[in-house]
N, C-alpha and C positions, 0 to 999 in steps of 0.2 A: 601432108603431115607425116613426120617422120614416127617411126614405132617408138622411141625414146620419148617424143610430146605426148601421143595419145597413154603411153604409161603413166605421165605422168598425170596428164587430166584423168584418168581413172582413180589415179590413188589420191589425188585432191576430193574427187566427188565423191569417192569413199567414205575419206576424214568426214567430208561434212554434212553426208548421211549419217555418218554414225553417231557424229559428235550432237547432230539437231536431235538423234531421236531421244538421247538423253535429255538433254534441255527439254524437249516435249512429255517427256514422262514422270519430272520431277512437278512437285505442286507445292503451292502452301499452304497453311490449315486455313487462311482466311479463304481462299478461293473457295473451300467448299464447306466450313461449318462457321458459326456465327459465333463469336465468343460472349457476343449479348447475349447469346440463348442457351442460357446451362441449365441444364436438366438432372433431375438425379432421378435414377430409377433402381428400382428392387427386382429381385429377379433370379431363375435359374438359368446355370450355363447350360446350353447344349450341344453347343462347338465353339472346337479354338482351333483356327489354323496360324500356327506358330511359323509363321513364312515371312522371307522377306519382300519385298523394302517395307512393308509392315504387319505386326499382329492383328488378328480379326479374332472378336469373340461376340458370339451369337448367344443372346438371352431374350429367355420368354419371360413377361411380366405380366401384370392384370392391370386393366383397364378401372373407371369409377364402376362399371358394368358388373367387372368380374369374368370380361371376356379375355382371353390370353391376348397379348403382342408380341411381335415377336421383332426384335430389336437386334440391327449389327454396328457393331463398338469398334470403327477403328482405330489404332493405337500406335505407338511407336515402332522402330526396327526393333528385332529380338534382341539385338547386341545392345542398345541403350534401354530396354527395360532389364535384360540382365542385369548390366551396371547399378541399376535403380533398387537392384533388391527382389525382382521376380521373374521367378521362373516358367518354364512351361510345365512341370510338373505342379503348381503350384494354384491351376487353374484346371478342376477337373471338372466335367457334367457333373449335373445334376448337386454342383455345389450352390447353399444361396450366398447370393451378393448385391451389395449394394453400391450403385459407381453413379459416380460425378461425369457427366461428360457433357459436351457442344453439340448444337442440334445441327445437324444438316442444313442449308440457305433452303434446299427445296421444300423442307418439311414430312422430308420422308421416314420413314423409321430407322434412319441412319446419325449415329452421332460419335463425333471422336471423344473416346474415353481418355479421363485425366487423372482421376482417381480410383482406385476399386479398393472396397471394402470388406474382409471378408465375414464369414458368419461371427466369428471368434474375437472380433474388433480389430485382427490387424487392418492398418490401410497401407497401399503401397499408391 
């Protein structure tokens, strides 16, 4: 095999490393939360990681109990909730909210947020 063929089978197997690991990385909402199962829950922030490919915001809520839970919301890229009207400044701890989201298929205390409420009645 010439150095010219093996170049080029490297930069082929390259492409198609790189190109699968995206396809492997991208998901969609139905793969992992159930849009039969909306939940709304109240609650305080206690983290926001404003990162991409999407937002994460962690809230504690109470149970019938009055035990805390503690619940992570994930959400869209920051550049299409931008667009949508919300910022990252605009989601501090210890703020209350009240959000609309999808539960998780497994039933874990994970759900993709769709709405958030805030104290004040904005909804975004």
């Amino acid at each position: 095999m010439t150095v010219r063929a093996i170049a080029v089978l490297l930069v082929g197997m390259a492409g198609t490393l790189l190109g699968g690991k995206g396809l492997l990385a991208h998901h969609s909402l139905a793969s992992q939360f159930d849009e039969g199962k909306p939940l709304t829950l109240q609650g305080v922030i206690t983290k926001v990681d404003w990162v991409n490919p999407h937002v994460w915001v962690y809230i504690d809520t109470k149970d019938s109990s009055g035990a805390v839970e503690q619940w992570t919301l994930e959400t869209l890229p920051p550049a299409t909730l931008r667009k949508g009207g919300l910022r990252s400044d605009m989601l501090g701890t210890g703020q209350t909210v009240t959000v609309l989201a999808y539960r998780a298929r497994n039933d874990s205390k994970l759900a993709f947020l769709r709405k958030i409420t805030f104290a004040d009645g904005r909804e975004i």
